[in-house]
C-alpha positions in Angstrom: 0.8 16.6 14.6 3.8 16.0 12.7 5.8 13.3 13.9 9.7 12.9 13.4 10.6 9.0 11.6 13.6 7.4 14.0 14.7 3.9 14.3 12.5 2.9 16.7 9.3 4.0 15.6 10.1 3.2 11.6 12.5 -0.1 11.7 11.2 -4.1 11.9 11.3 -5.3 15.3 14.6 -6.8 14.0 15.9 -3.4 13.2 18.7 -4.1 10.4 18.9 -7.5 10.7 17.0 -8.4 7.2 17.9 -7.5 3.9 15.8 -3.5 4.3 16.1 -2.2 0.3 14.6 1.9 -0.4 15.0 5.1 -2.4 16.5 8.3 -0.9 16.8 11.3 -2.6 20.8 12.2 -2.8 22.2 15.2 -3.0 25.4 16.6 -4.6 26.6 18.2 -7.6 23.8 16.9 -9.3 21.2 15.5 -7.1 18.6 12.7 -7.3 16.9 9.3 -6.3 18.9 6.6 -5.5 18.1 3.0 -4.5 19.2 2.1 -1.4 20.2 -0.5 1.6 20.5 0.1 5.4 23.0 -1.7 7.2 24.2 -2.1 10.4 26.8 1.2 10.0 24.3 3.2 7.4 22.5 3.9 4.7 24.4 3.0 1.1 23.5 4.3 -2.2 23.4 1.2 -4.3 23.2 3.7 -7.5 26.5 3.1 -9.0 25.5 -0.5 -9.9 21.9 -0.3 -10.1 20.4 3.0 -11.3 17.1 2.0 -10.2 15.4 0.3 -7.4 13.3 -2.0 -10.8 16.8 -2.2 -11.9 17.8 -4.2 -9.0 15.2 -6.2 -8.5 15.5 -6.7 -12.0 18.5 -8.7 -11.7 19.1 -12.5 -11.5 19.3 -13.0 -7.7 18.1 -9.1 -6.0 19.5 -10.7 -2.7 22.4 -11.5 -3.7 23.3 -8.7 -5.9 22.2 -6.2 -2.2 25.0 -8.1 -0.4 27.6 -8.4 -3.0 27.5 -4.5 -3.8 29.6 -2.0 -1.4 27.6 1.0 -1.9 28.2 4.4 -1.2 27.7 5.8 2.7 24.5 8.4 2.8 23.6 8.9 6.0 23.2 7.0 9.4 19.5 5.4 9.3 18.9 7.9 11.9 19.8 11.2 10.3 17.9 9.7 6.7 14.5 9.1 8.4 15.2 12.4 11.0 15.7 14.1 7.7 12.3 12.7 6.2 8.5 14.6 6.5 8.0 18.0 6.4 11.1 20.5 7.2 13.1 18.2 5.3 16.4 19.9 4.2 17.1 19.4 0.4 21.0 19.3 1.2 20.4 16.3 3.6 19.6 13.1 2.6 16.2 11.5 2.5 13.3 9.0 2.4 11.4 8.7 -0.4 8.9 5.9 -1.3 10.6 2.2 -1.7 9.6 2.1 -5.6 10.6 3.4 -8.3 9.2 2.6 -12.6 7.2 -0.8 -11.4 3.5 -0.2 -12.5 1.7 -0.3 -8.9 -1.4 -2.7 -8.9 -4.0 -3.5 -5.9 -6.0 -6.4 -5.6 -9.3 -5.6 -4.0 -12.1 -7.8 -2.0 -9.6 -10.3 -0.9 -10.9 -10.3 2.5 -14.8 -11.6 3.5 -15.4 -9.0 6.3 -14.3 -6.1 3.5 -16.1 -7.3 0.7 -19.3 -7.0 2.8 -18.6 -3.6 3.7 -17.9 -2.8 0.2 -21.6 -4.5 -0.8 -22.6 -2.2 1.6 -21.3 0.4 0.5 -23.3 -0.1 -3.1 -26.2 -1.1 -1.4 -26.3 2.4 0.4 -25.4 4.2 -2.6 -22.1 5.3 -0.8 -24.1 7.3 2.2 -23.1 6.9 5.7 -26.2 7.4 7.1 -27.9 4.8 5.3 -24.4 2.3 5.9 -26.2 0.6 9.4 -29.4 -0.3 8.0 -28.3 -1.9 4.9 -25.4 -3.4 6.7 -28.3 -5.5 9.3 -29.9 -6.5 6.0 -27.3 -7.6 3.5 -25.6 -9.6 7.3 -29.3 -11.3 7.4 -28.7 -12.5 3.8 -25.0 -13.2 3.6 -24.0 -13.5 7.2 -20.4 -12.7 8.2 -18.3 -15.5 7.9 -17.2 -16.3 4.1 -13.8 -17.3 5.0 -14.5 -21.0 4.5 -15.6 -20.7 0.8 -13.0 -21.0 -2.0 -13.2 -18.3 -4.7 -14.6 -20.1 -7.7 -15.4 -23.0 -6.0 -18.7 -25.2 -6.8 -19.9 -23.7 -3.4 -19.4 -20.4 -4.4 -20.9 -20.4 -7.2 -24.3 -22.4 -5.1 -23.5 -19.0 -3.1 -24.1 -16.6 -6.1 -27.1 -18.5 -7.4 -28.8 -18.1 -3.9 -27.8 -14.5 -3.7 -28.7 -13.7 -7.3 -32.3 -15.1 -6.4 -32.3 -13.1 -3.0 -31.9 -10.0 -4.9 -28.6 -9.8 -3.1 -25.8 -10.3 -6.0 -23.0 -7.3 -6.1 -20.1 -7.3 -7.8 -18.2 -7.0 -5.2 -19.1 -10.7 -4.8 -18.3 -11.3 -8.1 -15.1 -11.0 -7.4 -15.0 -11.7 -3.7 -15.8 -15.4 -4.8 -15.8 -15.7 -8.2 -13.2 -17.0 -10.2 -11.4 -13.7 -10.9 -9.6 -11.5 -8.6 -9.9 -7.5 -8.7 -6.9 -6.3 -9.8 -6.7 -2.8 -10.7 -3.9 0.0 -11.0 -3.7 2.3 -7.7 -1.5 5.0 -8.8 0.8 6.1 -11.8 4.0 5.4 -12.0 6.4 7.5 -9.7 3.3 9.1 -8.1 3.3 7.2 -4.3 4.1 9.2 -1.4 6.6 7.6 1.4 6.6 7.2 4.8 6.6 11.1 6.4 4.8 12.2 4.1 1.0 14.1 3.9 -1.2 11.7 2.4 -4.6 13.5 0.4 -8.3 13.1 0.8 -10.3 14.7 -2.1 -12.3 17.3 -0.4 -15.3 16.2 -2.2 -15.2 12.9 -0.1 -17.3 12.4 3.3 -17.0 9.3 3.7 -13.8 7.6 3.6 -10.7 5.5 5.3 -7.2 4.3 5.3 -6.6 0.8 4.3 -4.1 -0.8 5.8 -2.2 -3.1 3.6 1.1 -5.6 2.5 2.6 -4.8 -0.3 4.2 -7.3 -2.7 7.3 -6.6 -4.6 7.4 -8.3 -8.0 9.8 -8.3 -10.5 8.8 -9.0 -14.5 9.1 -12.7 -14.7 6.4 -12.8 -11.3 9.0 -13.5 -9.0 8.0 -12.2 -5.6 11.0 -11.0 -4.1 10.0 -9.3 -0.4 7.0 -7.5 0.6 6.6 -3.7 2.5 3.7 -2.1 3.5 1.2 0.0 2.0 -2.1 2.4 2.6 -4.8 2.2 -0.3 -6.7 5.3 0.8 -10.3 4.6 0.1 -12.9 7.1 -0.9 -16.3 4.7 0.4 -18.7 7.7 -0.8 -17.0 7.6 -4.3 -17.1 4.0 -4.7 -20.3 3.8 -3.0 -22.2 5.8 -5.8 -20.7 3.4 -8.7 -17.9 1.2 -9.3 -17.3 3.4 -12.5 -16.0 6.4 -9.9 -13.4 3.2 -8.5 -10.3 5.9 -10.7 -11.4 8.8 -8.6 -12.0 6.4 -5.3 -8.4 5.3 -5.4 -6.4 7.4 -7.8 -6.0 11.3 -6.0 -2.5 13.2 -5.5 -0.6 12.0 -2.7 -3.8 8.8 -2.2 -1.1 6.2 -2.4 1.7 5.5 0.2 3.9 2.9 0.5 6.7 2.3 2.9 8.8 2.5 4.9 11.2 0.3 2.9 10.9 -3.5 0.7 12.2 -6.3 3.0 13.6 -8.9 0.5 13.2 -12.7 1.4 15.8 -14.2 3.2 16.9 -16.7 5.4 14.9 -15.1 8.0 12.0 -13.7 5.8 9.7 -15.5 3.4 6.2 -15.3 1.6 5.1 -17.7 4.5 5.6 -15.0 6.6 3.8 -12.5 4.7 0.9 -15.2 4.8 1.1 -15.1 8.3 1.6 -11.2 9.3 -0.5 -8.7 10.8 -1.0 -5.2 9.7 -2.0 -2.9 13.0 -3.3 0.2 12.5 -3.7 3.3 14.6 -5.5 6.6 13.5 -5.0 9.9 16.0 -7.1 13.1 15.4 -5.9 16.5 16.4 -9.8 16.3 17.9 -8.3 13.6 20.4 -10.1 10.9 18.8 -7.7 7.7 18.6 -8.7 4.3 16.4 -7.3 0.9 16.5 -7.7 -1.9 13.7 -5.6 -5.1 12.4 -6.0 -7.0 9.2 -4.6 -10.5 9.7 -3.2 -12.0 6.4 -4.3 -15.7 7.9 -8.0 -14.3 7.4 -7.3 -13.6 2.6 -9.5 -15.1 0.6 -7.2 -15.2 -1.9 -3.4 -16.8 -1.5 -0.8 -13.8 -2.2 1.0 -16.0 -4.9 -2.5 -16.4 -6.7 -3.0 -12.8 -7.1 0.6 -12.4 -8.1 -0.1 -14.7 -10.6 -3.4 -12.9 -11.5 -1.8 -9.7 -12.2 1.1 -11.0 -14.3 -0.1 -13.5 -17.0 0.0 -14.2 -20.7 -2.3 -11.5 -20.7 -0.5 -8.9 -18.9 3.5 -7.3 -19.0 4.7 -6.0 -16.7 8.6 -5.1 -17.9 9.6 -2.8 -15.1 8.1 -5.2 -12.5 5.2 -3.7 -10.0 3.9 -3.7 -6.2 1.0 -5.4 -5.5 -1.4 -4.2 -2.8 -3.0 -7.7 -1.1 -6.1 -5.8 0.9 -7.5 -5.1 3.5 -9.6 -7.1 6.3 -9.9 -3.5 8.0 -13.1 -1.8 7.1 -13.8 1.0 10.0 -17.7 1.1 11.4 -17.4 2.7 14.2 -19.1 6.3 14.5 -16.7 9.0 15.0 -18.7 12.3 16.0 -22.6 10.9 15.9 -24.3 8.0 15.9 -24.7 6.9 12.5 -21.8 8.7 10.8 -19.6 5.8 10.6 -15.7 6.7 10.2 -14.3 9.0 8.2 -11.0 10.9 8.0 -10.5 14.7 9.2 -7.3 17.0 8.1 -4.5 16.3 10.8 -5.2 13.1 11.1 -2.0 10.8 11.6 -2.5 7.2 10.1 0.6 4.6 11.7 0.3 1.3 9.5 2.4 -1.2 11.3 3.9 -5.1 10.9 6.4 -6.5 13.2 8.9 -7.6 10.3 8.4 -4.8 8.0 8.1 -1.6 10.2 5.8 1.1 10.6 4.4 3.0 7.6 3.8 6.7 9.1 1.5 9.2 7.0 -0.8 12.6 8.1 -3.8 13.7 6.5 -4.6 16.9 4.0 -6.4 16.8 1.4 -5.3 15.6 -2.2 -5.6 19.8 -3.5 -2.8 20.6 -0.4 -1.1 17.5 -0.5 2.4 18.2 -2.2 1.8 18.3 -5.9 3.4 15.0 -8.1 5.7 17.1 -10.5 9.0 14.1 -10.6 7.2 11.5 -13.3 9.4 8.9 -15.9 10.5 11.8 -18.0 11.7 14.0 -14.6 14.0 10.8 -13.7 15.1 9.9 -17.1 16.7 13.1 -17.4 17.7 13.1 -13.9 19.7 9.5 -14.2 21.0 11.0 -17.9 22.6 14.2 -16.2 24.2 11.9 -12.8 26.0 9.2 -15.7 23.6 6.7 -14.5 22.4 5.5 -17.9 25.7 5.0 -19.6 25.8 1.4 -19.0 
């Protein structure tokens, strides 16, 4: 079901017309990843002045620096993302996930209708079959519609006293509506898989989903500079069982994608818009079975700027900068082969993850064993920006 990136199915509805930054692996004498910028007549390689993609965002003004710097023709936007997914030639050109040393964070149970799912999930012990049941009761208790109540509000914390004597409290609604936000590190360093690429399922899971997502870009000093988009693939059986398992729920080769490339803000562009933004979602089988979801950023519990500020603090450094998954109001309930199974993914699965001013995000399913092994890590790219002269600065 492999399906081949172009323009129009990868590009903002805008196409070029914002500031679209990326890595591409270059070839040449020496070859290797290179931050880059797509324009109107190409793709440039923005490596001679920034050796990095954290380099560049890095810098005093990241905008600025992107319009003031030539760059070096690659490709045509076509040929890079034609060139992109499997049957990619190594001599061409190609995508490669928008980030490059930042530390990548996700901020979880930001959204009311996926915070109940995830109390669900605990409350069935991460089994499907028990997911409807529980998911009648704990709507008795709670209801559906927490949108209203500030996180660490005096109501909230009426809410958690009422819960607690219910024999209700989770917590996931600890930090659904208490004072702290989830934050918690998806992948490594280096380790997130791009647009076109196979994204893995540990073959241990049964019971698990994509998670559609916007993606912050932030630099060290916590300024957001543009936003992309993301899929936190979720293992529910995993997480279900304990929070403890949360590493092996979220953290599997190839679990992370992120893509297709960071829109910066602009003119045009802003961290109002991200507030305001829908991710879509679409999930086709090779079995024939299709699924459609949104998560509308209106519908956060949490403001994006407050969980930027959440990650990087006085109590956490960040020097290289680092993405920021926001969540997910998507949480899949619908059965998929019998009633009572709820949704889970199957091998061939493609996964589209879409926002009209940041582009589609386009992924298909293995599992994290077959998934491409991560072999290219900090000491891989160190050596590779030593051997191109892009160090000796």
């Amino acid at each position: 079901m492999s399906l081949m990136l172009t323009p129009e199915n990868t590009l903002p509805v805008d196409g070029v017309a914002g500031t679209l930054i990326g890595r591409a692996w270059v070839p040449g004498r020496i070859a290797g990843p290179s931050p880059i910028v797509l324009r109107a007549d190409g793709v440039f390689d923005l490596s001679e002045r920034f050796a990095t993609l954290s380099d560049l965002l890095e810098s005093d003004a990241p905008l600025a620096a992107v319009r003031q710097t030539p760059g070096t023709f690659i490709a045509s936007v076509q040929d890079l993302l034609a060139n992109t997914g499997p049957g990619t030639d190594p001599s061409r050109p190609y995508l490669l996930a928008p980030l490059d040393l930042q530390v990548i964070k996700a901020a979880g149970v930001t959204f009311a209708a996926s915070m109940i799912e995830r109390v669900i999930e605990e409350q069935a012990g991460g089994d499907a079959a028990k997911a409807e049941a529980v998911r009648a009761t704990v709507h008795g208790v709670i209801g559906d519609n927490l949108r209203s109540i500030v996180p660490g509000s005096e109501q909230a914390m009426h809410l958690k006293a009422l819960l607690i004597e219910q024999g209700m409290w989770s917590q996931y609604l600890e930090v659904g509506i208490g004072p702290d936000a989830e934050i918690f590190t998806k992948a490594p360093v280096l380790a997130s898989v791009g647009s076109g690429s196979r994204i893995g399922i540990h073959p241990g899971s049964q019971w698990n989903n994509p998670e559609p997502e916007v993606v912050l870009a932030v630099n060290s000093r916590g300024q957001i500079h543009g936003a992309t988009l993301g899929n936190d693939v979720n293992l529910r059986d995993f997480e279900g069982r304990s929070a403890l398992l949360l590493s092996k729920a979220k953290d599997n080769n190839a679990s992370c994608s992120i893509g297709p490339f960071i829109r910066l803000f602009d003119e045009h562009f802003s961290l109002d818009d991200v507030r305001a933004c829908v991710v879509d979602l679409e999930v086709q089988g090779e079995d024939g079975y299709r699924m459609h979801g949104s998560s509308s950023m209106s519908q956060i519990s949490r403001d994006p700027q407050d969980l930027a500020d959440q990650t990087l603090n006085a109590n956490h450094q960040y020097p290289d900068g680092f993405l920021l998954f926001l969540g997910t109001l998507f949480a899949p309930t619908e059965d998929r082969d019998h009633v009572g199974s709820g949704f889970t993914h199957k091998v061939g699965d493609r996964v589209s993850i879409s926002s009209p001013l940041l582009g589609r995000l386009h992924n298909e399913v293995t599992l994290s064993c077959e998934a491409t092994p991560w072999t290219f890590g900090v000491s891989a790219l160190l050596r590779n920006l030593a051997s191109r002269g892009l160090l000796a600065r």
